[in-house]
Every structure is written in structure tokens, then in C-alpha cells.
N, C-alpha and C positions, 0 to 999 in steps of 0.2 A: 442451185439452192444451197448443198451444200459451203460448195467455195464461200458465197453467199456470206454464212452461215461463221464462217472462219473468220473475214474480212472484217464482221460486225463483234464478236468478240477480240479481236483485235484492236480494234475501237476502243471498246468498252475496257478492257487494260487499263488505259492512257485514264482513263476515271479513280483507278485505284487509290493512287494520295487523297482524293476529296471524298473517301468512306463517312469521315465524321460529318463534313459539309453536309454530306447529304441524308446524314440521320435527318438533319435538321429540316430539310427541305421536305421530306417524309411527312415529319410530325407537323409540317405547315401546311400539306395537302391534306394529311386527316381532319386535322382540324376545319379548315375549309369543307370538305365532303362532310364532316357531324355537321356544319350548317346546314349545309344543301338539306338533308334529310330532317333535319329539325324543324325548317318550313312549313314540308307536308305535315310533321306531328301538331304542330305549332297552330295550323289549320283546322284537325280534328281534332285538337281543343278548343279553339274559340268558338268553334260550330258547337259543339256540346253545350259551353257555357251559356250560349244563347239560348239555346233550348231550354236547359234546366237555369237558365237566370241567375248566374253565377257572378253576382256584381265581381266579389273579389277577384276573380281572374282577368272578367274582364280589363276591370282597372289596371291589372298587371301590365293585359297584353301589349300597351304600346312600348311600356320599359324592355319587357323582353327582346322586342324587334329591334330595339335600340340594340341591345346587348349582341344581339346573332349575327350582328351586320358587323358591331365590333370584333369580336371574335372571327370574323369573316376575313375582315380587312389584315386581322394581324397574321391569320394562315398565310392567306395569298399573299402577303409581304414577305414572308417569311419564305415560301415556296420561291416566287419569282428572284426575290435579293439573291439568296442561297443558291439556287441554279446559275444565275448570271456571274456570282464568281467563281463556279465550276468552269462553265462554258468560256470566261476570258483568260480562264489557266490555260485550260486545254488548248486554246488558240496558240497560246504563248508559246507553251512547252511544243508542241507538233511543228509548228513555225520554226523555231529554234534548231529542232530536230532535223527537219529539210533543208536549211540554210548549210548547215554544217557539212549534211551531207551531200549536199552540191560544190561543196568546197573541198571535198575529195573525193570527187569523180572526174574519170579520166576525161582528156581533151578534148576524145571523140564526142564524148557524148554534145560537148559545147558546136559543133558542126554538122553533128544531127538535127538538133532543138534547136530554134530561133529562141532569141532571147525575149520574145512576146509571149511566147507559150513557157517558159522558165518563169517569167514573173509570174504569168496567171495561177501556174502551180500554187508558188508561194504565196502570192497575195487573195486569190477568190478562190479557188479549193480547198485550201486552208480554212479558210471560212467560213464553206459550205460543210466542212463535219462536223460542226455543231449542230446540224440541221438532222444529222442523222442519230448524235449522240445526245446531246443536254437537252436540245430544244424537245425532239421525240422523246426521250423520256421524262423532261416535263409535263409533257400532254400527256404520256401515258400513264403517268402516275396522278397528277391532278385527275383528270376526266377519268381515271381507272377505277380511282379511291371511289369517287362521287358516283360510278355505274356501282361498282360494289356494294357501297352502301343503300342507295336508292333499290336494287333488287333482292339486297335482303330486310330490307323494309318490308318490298311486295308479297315476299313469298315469307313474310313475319305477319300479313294481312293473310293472305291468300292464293295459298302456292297452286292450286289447281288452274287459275287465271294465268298466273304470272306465264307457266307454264309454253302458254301459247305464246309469248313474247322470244323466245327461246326457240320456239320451230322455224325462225325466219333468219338464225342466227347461221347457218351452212349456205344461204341466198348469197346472205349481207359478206361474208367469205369470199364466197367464187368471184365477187365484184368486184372487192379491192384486189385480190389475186391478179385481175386482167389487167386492171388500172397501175397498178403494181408494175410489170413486163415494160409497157407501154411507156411509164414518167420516166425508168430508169434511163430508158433507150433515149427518149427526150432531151433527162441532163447532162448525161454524156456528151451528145450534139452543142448543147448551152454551153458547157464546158470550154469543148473545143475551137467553139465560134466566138467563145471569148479572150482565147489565147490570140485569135487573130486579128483579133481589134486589138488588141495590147500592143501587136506587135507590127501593124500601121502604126500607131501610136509612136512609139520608142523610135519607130526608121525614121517618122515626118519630125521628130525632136531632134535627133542627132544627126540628122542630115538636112535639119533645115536651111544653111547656107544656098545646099545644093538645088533644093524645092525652089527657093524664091531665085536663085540663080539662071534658072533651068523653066521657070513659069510651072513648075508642077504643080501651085497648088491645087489646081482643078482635075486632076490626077487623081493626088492625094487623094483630096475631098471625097469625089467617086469611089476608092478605094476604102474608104472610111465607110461610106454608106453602106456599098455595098454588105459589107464585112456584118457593121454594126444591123443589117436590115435581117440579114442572116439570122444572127443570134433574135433580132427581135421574135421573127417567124418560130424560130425554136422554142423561145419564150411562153408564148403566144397557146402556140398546141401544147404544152405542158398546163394554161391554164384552163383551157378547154375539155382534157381529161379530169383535171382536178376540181373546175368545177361542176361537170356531166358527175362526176363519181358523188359528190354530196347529198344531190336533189334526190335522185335513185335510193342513196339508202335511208333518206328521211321520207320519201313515198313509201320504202317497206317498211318501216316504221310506223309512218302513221297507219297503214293496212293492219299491219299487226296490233295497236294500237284501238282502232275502229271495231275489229274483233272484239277487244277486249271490251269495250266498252258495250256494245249489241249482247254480248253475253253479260255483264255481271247485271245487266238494267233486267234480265231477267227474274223473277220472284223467288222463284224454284232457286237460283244462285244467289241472288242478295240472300237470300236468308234470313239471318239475324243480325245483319250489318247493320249498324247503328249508319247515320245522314254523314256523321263528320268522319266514322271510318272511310265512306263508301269516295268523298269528299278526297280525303287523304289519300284514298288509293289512286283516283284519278288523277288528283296532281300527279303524285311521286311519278307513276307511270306517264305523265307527259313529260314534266324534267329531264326525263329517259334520253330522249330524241337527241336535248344538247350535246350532251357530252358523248353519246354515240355517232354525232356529225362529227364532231372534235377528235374523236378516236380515229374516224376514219378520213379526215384531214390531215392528218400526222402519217400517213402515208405517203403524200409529198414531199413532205420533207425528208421523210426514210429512205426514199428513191435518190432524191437529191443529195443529202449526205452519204448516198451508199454508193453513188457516182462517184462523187471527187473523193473518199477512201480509196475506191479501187485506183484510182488514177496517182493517189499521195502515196499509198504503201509502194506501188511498180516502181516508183521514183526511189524509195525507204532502200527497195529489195535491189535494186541496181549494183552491178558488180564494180567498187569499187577499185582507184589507182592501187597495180600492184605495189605490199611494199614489202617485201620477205627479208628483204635483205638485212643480214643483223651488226655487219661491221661499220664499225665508225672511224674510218682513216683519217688523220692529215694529209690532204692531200699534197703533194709536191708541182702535179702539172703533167705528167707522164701521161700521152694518150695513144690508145693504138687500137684502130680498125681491123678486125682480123673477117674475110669473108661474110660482110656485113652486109643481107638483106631486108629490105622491109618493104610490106604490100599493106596497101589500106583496105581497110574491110572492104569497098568496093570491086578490090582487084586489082585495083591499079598499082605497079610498080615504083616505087618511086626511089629506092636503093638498090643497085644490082653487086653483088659481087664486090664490096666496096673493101680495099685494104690500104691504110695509112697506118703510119706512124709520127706522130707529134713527137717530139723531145722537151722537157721543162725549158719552159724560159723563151719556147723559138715562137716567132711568130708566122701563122700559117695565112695564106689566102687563099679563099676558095672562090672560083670567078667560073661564069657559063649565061648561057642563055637563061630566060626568066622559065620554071619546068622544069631545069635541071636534075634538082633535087638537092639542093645547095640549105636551102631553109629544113628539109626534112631529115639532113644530117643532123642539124642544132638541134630540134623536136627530139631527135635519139638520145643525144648527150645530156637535153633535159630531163630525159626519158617522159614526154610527153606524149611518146608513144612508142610501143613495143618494137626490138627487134624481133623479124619475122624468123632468121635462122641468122648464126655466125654469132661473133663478142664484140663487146665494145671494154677494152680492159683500161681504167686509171692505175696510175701505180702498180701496171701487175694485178689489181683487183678486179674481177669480171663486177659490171656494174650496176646484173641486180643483185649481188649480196654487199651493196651500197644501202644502207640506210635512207632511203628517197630523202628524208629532211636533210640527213648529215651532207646527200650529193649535191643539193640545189645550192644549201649555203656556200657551197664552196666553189659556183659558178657565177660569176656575175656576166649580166647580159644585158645591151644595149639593142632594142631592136626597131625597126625600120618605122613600125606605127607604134607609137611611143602613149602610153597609158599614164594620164595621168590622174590622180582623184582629186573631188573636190575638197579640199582643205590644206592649208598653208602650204606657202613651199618650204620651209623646214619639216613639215611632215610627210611631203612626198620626196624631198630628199633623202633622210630619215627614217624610210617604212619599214615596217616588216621588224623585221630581226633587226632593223637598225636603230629602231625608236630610244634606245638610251644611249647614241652617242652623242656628245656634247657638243655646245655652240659651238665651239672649237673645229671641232673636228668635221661641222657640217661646213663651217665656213670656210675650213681647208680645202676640204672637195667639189665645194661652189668654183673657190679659185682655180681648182687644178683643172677644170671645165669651163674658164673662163664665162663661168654665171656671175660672177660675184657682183660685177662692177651695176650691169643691171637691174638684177637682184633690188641691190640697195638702192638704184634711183624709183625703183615702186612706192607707193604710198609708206605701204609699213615693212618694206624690206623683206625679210623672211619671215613672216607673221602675214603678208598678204597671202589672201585666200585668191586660188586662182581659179574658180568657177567650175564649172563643171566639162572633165574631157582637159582640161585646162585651155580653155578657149581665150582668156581673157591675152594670150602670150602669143609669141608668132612663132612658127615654124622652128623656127633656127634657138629662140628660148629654149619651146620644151623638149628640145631634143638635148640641148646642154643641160638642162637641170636632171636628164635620165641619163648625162653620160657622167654629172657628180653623183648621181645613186649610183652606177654600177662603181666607179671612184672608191666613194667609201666602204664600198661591203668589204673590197681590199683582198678578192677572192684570189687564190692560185691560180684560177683559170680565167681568162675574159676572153667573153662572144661580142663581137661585134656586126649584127646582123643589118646593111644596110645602113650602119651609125649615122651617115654622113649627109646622108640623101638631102635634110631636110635642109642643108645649114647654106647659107651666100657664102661666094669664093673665101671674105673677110676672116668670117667666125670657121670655114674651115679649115683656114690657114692655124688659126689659133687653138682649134680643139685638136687639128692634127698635132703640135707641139706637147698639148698634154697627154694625148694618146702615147707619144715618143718617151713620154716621161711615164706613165702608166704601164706600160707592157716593158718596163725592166725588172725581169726577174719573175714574170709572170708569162702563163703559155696565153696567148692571142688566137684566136681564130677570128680571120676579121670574112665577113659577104660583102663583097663591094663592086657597084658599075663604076665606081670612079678614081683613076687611073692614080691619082697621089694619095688615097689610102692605102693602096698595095703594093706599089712600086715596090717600096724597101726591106716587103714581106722576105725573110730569110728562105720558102716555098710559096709558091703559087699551084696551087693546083687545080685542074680546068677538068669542069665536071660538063658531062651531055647524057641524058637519059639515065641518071644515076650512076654514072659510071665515072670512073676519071679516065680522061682521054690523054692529058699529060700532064706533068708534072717539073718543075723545075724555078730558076731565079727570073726574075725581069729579064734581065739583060739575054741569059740563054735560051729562053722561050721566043722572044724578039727573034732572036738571032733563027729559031728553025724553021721560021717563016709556017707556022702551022696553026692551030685551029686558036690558040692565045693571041697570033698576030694580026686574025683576022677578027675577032670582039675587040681588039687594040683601036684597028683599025677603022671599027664600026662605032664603037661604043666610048674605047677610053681617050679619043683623041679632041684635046681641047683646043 
């Protein structure tokens, strides 16, 4: 309860900027609740006038009711408008809040979470705390205002009656209390079951070559059902609690209710109650029951928004990419391994004892079986992940007192699954840090990556939008349009992670020519199975288990007939 307790004013924070908004929404639920209770006054008056034959009132009465319903209609407008643009800020800004902070969280976290349950985050959690914050206190302030007023009506009539309305009020508690335990546990579950239909979803999208390839759809589909039958059943028992919890507390109500009415019809209690008092008090006290449904309907939603909270803050409170480092070098290219370990949080080794040294300008290759730990070297340099013990020193500089943004710009990286977004290819050649270099300069590095010439036979050149994943291009395309982005960043250092893999003998004879022309003067680290990217590597180094097992030129590797001659032999021999 406590924690609870924390979570929901945490919430309630995020409402801060819309204080004034919600004078307004206040003054529109008052106004609505002096209706409700003007009703029952409204009643024992007309009842009176009848009695004592009170033409003029009567003739009133139908303008009045005109008037109550006005005044009615501009509360509740005023109430409903005024909360719904709390509740679309609130979306905005929390939304906003989570994107950002998914965009500096480390790696791991992206290889923990499927990217099914990463959207749902964002997109239906996000949307579910409104349910805990505007919408519930909507209803709690609407339906609060209108019980307040309606029971100091009662007990402005006859507080001894009301009194008994109030003994039922510790039942009506313990009820939503159990029902309470119960939804929370429910949309947690809804929650969850909806990350995994999301994330069917996203696999049978991006993988659909492979579905209709492979005849999965009926796979899929199963997989869908299932998933979506899931969340329905979740669904389902949350409405079964929520609507089991209503009926209950309008049966103690109206008991409560039945009381009241068995006693005031007594003589000894009416009293001196005038027909349109007695009239009056019976309505207001039926009234009751709505907005006490209503109150204990917004329990639902409180469970529900108090779910995806707990589930949106974990994500909020998540330990961020370290970034301590305060220096900002120029980098020159200088790299050196000094007793470099790392384990994945599973255990798994994947760096053993690792010691290199780069030299500016030289270009490195690193070749081994697929496991090696060849890709999880780049991961370090990117610092995409932590070293576990030892340095990784640039220029002499240990590389977490690198400025993480200062470090990344000044690596450019070509890697094996090549990312591309949807929107033009001037702008995925151009991303990032690079979106103000000039046509010039994007069309220079088209050419230096031997993109240019296709490029321009596209509809609209470098202004075509190339769809999403960049599907609309083939293999060997978007790997040249990711080998002119790494091109123009024009960093000291380039990774070459698999560069090649994608491209026909043709385009790789050609990108290798640019590559020749790119890695002067720049340190190279290229990952390659294939034999003419590394050949003229100035080092080859051959990794197994994390480890390097040797190290040396083409030619002298060749020459010791050892674990180089045999990947040679297996793998680079065309």
C-alpha cells in the first residue's frame, strides 16, 4: 500500500503544470453537483406549490428546469473539455518522457525486451495512466462534488436518517478493497498479454517475406490467437470483478436506502415534515446510489492506471548508458587493448584476456569462426557494452573518461545488418549528426560508395523514400548507401563489421576500391569471412573463444599453416 501510495503521487506530479486547468474543471463539477441537488429542492418546491396553489411558481417551474439543465450542460462541458486536455498533455509529455529514455538505455536492455513489449510500453501503458490519473479523478471529483452535496442536503433535512446511510459506509470499503487486489493483479496480466500480441505482430510484419516464404501463415495466425485469446480471458475476468463489484454495492445501498425509507414513513419520525420535504429527502437519497456506483467504478480504472504506472516508472527508473566520461579529444586513431575482459550478464564470456594494439592510419582484421567474439570486440569500442575488467585506451585516453557522444562521433561503422529508416535516402545517408551536410557532400559519399549512379536512376533520386527497413532496394543497395553514411561522418576511426557480406562479386569489387580510398589515413577495423577484404589488411588477427590465437600479415599467416590457413581454407577460398 505504501509503495502504492508513492507510485500514485508520482503520477499525480506529472498533473502539476495543469493546476489552473483544473480550477476550471473544479468549478464545472460544482456547478454540475448544485444541479443534481437543485432537482430534489426544485421538487419540494413544486410539491408545496401545489398544495398551497401557488400559480406563480408553478408557471415558473418549466423555465427553471430549462435553466438547471443549462447550467447542467455548461458544468459537465466544462468539467469533461478541461480534463481531456489534462489527460492528452499528460499522454504527451509521459510518452515523450519514455521515448527519450529508451534512447539512452544500454544495449542490454534492447536483448532482454522484445520489441513487442517495448512498444506496448509506449504505446498502451502510456495510455492506461490516464485511467489512473485524469479519468479517476474525473469521477472522483464529478461523482465526489454531487455525493457531497446530495448528503449535506440529507443531513440539512435530517441528520438522524441520513445517519444510517453512513453505517454501510465500512461494508461498501472492505468491497472495493478486495476487488481492488484482484483488477490490479488482472491488468498487470492484460498488460503483459498485450506486449505479446504486439510482438507477434511486429515479427509476422518484418518478417513477412519469410512467413509467406516458409507457408507460416497458419503458424502465425495460431500464434496470434493464441496470444490475442490470452489477453481476451484477462480481459474478460477484470470485467467480471468490476462488474460483480457494482451490483453489490448498489444492493447495500439500496438496503441502506429501504431502512431509511421503513423509518422516516414512521409518524413518531416524519414529524413535522412538510409532503415536498419528505418528497425531497427521498429523491436526493435515491440520487445517492449513482454517483456511489460511479465512485466505486473508478476503482477499475485506478487498478488499471496503477498497473501500467508501476510498469512505466520501472522502465523511467532503469539505470541508464554509463556516461561519466568528461574529456572531449580529437581523436587521431590510436587504439590499444590492454588485458580486456568482458562477460554478459548471463556469464557468458565472450572477451578473454584480450591485448592489441592498433596504430593510426593501419588497418586491422579480425577473422575467426562465427562466436568468436569478433562482433563483441566492436560492441566494446562502441561501448555498447561494458568492459568487465582491463582498458580499452584511444589516444592514450582510457575510454570511459570519453565523453560517450564525443566517442561515437568519431567512429563510423558499417555493420553486417545494415538499418535502414523510412525516409529518403538523402536522409539516411545524412542522419544523425550529419543532417546538415550539403548535397554536395552527400553526393560525394554516394559516389565514394559507388551508390551514386543508382541512386539517380530511382524515381526521384535522392528524395526517393525507400519504405520501411529500406525494403524497396536490394541487398547490395542498402549496404552501399550505409557504406556512404559511414563515408561521410569522415570519422578517425572506421568499423567495418561484415561490410561486404551483402554485396555481388561486381559492387564488391567497387566498394572494395572505395574502401582503399577511405581507410587512408584513417584506423580500419574491418570483420570479414571474405578473403579480398582482408587480404591487404597491414594485421590479421584470428580470434577463437575470445582470445587471439594469432596474429600476423596474409601472406605470413598463409605461410604457418595454422588455425588462419585453415578458415583460409574453409571459408576464404573462392
Amino acid at each position: 500500500m505504501k509503495q502504492d501510495f508513492k507510485v500514485y503521487l508520482r503520477l499525480l506530479s506529472y498533473l502539476k503544470p495543469f493546476w489552473g486547468i483544473a480550477i476550471l474543471v473544479v468549478i464545472g463539477f460544482a456547478l454540475n453537483a448544485a444541479t443534481e441537488v437543485s432537482v430534489a429542492k426544485l421538487l419540494e418546491k413544486i410539491i408545496t406549490a401545489i398544495q398551497e396553489k401557488d400559480r406563480s411558481f408553478t408557471a415558473l417551474f418549466p423555465a427553471l428546469v430549462v435553466l438547471l439543465m443549462f447550467f447542467r450542460g455548461v458544468g459537465l462541458f466544462m468539467g469533461g473539455y478541461f480534463t481531456a486536455v489534462i489527460s492528452r498533455n499528460l499522454i504527451f509529455n509521459i510518452r515523450q518522457e519514455v521515448f527519450a529514455k529508451l534512447l539512452r538505455l544500454p544495449a542490454q536492455y534492447y536483448l532482454d525486451n522484445s520489441s513487442g513489449h517495448i512498444t506496448a510500453k509506449i504505446m498502451y501503458n502510456v495510455e492506461q495512466l490516464t485511467a489512473a490519473s485524469t479519468e479517476s479523478l474525473k469521477t472522483i471529483v464529478q461523482q465526489g462534488l454531487i455525493t457531497i452535496a446530495l448528503m449535506g442536503y440529507l443531513f440539512y433535512i435530517n441528520w438522524k436518517l441520513t445517519f444510517c446511510i453512513l453505517i454501510f459506509a465500512p461494508l461498501i470499503g472492505l468491497i472495493i478493497r478486495k476487488a481492488s487486489k484482484r483488477m490490479r493483479k488482472l491488468s498487470t496480466q492484460v498488460q503483459n498479454t498485450m506486449g505479446d500480441v504486439n510482438h507477434v505482430v511486429q515479427e509476422s510484419v518484418n518478417g513477412h517475406l519469410v512467413v509467406k516464404g516458409f507457408g507460416g501463415q497458419t503458424a502465425e495466425q495460431t500464434r496470434f490467437r493464441d496470444h490475442s485469446l490470452e489477453n481476451l480471458k484477462r480481459g474478460l475476468k477484470m470485467v467480471v470483478v468490476q462488474q460483480l463489484n457494482s451490483p453489490i454495492v448498489q444492493l447495500i445501498m439500496s438496503i441502506s436506502l429501504s431502512i431509511i425509507m421503513w423509518i422516516a414513513l414512521r409518524p413518531e419520525i416524519i414529524g413535522d415534515i412538510s409532503a415536498g420535504e419528505f418528497v425531497s429527502y427521498i429523491t436526493a437519497a435515491g440520487m445517492l446510489s449513482k454517483p456511489i456506483k460511479t465512485l466505486t467504478d473508478v476503482n477499475e480504472k485506478l487498478q488499471r492506471g496503477m498497473a501500467a504506472a508501476h510498469s512505466v516508472f520501472e522502465l523511467l527508473d532503469l539505470p541508464e548508458e554509463k556516461n561519466t566520461g568528461t574529456l572531449t579529444p580529437q581523436l587521431q586513431g590510436h587504439v590499444e587493448f590492454k588485458q580486456v575482459n568482458m562477460i554478459y550478464p548471463d556469464g557468458y564470456q565472450a572477451i578473454s584476456d584480450f591485448n592489441l594494439s592498433i596504430e593510426k592510419g593501419q588497418t586491422v582484421a579480425i577473422v575467426g569462426r562465427s562466436g568468436a567474439g569478433k562482433s563483441s570486440l566492436v560492441n566494446l569500442l562502441m561501448r555498447y557494452n561494458e568492459i568487465s575488467s582491463g582498458q580499452i585506451e584511444l589516444d592514450g585516453y582510457p575510454i570511459q573518461d570519453i565523453e560517450i557522444t564525443c566517442l561515437r562521433t568519431q567512429i563510423a561503422i558499417v555493420n553486417q545488418q545494415v538499418v535502414l529508416f523510412n525516409r529518403s535516402i538523402r536522409e539516411n545517408i545524412a542522419y544523425g549528426q550529419l543532417e546538415n551536410a550539403t548535397d554536395e557532400q552527400v553526393m560525394a559519399a554516394a559516389k565514394a560508395a559507388y551508390a551514386h549512379d543508382f541512386i539517380m536512376a530511382l524515381p526521384h533520386g535522392y528524395d526517393t523514400e525507400i519504405g520501411a527497413q529500406g525494403l524497396t532496394l536490394s541487398g547490395g543497395q542498402r549496404q552501399r548507401i550505409a557504406i556512404a553514411r559511414a563515408i561521410l561522418k569522415n570519422a578517425p576511426i572506421l568499423i567495418l563489421d561484415e561490410a561486404t557480406s551483402a554485396l555481388d562479386n561486381e559492387s564488391e569489387h567497387f566498394i572494395q576500391k572505395a574502401f582503399d580510398q577511405a581507410m587512408q589515413d584513417r584506423t580500419t577495423i574491418v570483420i570479414a569471412h571474405r578473403l579480398s577484404t582482408i587480404e591487404n589488411a597491414d594485421l590479421i588477427v584470428v580470434m577463437d573463444k575470445g582470445r587471439i590465437i594469432e596474429q600476423g600479415t596474409h601472406a605470413a599467416l598463409l605461410a604457418k599453416h595454422g588455425a588462419y590457413h585453415q578458415l583460409h581454407e574453409r571459408s576464404f577460398e573462392e
